[in-house]
C-alpha positions, -999 to 999 in steps of 0.1 A, spaced: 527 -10 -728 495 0 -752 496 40 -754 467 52 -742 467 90 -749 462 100 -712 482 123 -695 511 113 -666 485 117 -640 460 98 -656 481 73 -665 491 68 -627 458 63 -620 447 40 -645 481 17 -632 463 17 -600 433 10 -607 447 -20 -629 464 -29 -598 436 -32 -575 431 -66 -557 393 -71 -564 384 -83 -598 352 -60 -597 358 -27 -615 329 -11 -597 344 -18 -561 383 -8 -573 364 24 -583 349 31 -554 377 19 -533 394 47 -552 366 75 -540 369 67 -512 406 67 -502 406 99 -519 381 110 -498 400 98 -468 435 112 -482 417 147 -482 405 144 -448 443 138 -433 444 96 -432 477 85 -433 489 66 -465 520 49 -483 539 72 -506 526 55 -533 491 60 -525 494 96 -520 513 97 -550 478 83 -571 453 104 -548 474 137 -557 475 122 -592 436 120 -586 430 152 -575 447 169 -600 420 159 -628 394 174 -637 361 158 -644 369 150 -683 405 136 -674 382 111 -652 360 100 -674 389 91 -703 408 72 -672 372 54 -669 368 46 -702 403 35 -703 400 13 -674 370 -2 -690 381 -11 -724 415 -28 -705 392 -48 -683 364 -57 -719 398 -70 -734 405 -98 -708 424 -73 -683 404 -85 -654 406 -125 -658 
């Protein structure tokens, strides 16, 4: 695994967002948004997926942006193919 500098919750996130079914970036991300969303209003989801919207939640709007750039320089390097 490449070290990425990010911190545990970021790197949960990032994991996720690697994970993501769609080969779009933009729709994983707003996938992500959105389940958050939903996760704050009470929905119901797997341990695991409570585990990244907590993980989510707990950054602030910097810690976002590095898991964004992140995401993005995995998915320049091939990540996405």
């Amino acid at each position: 695994m490449i070290e990425t500098g990010l911190n545990d919750n970021q790197n949960i996130v990032l994991d996720y967002l690697k994970s993501s079914e769609s080969n779009s970036p933009f729709a994983n991300i707003y996938a992500l948004w959105t389940k958050c969303f939903d996760y704050c209003m009470g929905y119901q989801f797997s341990d695991y997926e409570a585990e990244v919207y907590e993980a989510y939640s707990g950054l602030d709007n910097q810690e976002k942006y590095e898991v964004l750039q992140e995401y993005g320089r995995w998915g320049i390097n091939g990540g996405l193919d």
